[in-house]
N, C-alpha and C positions, 0 to 999 in steps of 0.2 A: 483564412486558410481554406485550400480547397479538400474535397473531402479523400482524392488519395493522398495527399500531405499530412492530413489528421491520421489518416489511417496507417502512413508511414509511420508518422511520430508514435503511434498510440504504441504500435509493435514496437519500436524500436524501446523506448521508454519499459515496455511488458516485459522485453528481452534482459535490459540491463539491471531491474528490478528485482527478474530471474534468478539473475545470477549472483545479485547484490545479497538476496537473503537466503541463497542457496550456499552460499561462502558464511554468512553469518552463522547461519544453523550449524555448518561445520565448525566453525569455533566453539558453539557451546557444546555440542557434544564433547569434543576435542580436551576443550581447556575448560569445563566446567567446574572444578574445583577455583582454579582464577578469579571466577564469576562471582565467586560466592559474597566478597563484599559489598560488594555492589546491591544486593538486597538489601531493600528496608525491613528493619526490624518484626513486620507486623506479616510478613512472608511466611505463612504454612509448609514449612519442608523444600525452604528454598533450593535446596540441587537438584530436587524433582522438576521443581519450576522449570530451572534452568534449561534439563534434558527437555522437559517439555515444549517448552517456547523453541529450543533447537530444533524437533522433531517437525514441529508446527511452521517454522521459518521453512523446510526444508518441502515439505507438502505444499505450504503455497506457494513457492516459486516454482515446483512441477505445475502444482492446478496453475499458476497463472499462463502454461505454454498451451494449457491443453482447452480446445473451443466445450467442451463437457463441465469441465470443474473451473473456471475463469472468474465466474463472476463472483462464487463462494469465495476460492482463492483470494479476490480483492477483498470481498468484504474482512475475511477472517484475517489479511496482513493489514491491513487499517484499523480494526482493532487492535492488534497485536501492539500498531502503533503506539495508540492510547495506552494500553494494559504497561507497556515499560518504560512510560515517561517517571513514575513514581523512581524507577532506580536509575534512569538517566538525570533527575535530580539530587536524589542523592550522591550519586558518583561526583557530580560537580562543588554542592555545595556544603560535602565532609569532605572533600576532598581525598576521597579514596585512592590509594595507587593502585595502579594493576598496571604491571608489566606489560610494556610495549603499546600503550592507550598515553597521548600526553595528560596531564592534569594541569594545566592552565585553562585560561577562557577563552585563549584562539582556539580552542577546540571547543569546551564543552560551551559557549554562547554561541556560535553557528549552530553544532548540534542541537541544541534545546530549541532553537527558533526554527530551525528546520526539520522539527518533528511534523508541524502540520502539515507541511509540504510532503513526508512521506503519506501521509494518511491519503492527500487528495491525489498523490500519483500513483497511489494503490486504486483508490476508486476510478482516476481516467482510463489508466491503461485497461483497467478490467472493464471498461466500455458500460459502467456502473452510469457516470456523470459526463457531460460533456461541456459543462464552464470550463474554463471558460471560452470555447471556442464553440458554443452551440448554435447551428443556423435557428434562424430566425423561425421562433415556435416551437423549438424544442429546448425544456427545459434538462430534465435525468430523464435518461436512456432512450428508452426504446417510444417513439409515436408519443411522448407526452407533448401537451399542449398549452399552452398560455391561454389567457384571459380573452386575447386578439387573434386567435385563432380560432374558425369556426371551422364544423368536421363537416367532412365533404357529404353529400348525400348518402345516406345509407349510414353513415360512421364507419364506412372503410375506407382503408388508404390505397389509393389506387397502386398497383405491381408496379408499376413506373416509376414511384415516389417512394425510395426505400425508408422503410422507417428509422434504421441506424443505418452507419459507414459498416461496409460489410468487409471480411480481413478472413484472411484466411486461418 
């Protein structure tokens, strides 16, 4: 891929991610009483939780619009990712209902298997990592180096040779 096409993808991906947990956060505020089975048992003051993780879904799909707060933004919704796979399991294998979520495994085995894939498209878009499309020598983010890469004289990168895809 060339690097405005990564750089398209990266925003476009940044944008829909946006919105995707920007919508989410709005349901837990919203319907957080809903939510509440959906915790496992071992959950401290689970509806705080819940407002919280809303609060925090809603902040990083701001920080991921904004070139300031982006890369926190990725890091904090990939963990986020982590942090709610314990009651995206449970939801699946008690079989909890919650109105208007199916409770079969046409849903909940994509969703379970495509939790890592949220984690690493919180990390791409945020310009965190760039597997797997990273030119050749750069492994995560910004000027990292591989083993086969030696640094040019001096140890800087010459202005010509950006160290990341630059996006607005």
């Amino acid at each position: 891929m060339t690097d405005p096409a990564l750089a398209t993808g990266r925003r476009r991906l940044r944008y829909g991610l946006a919105a995707l947990y920007a919508f989410i956060g709005i349901v837990h505020l919203a319907a957080t009483d809903a939510m509440l089975p959906l915790m496992p048992g071992w959950v401290l003051a689970p509806r705080l939780v819940i407002l919280v993780t809303g609060l925090c879904e809603i902040a990083g799909a701001i920080g991921l619009l904004t070139r300031q707060f982006r890369r926190a933004a990725a890091i904090g919704l990939a963990l986020y990712a982590v942090c709610v796979y314990p009651a995206n399991l449970k939801h699946a294998f008690a079989h909890v209902h919650i109105d208007g979520i199916p409770d079969s495994w046409w849903y909940h085995g994509p969703r379970l298997a495509f939790q890592p894939v949220f984690v690493w498209a919180a990390l791409w878009a945020g310009g965190l990592i760039d597997w797997p499309f990273r030119r050749r020598g750069r492994l995560f983010g910004a000027g990292a180096k591989t083993s086969g890469d030696a640094p040019p004289p001096g140890g800087v990168v010459p202005r010509d040779r950006p160290a990341t895809i630059q996006e607005p």
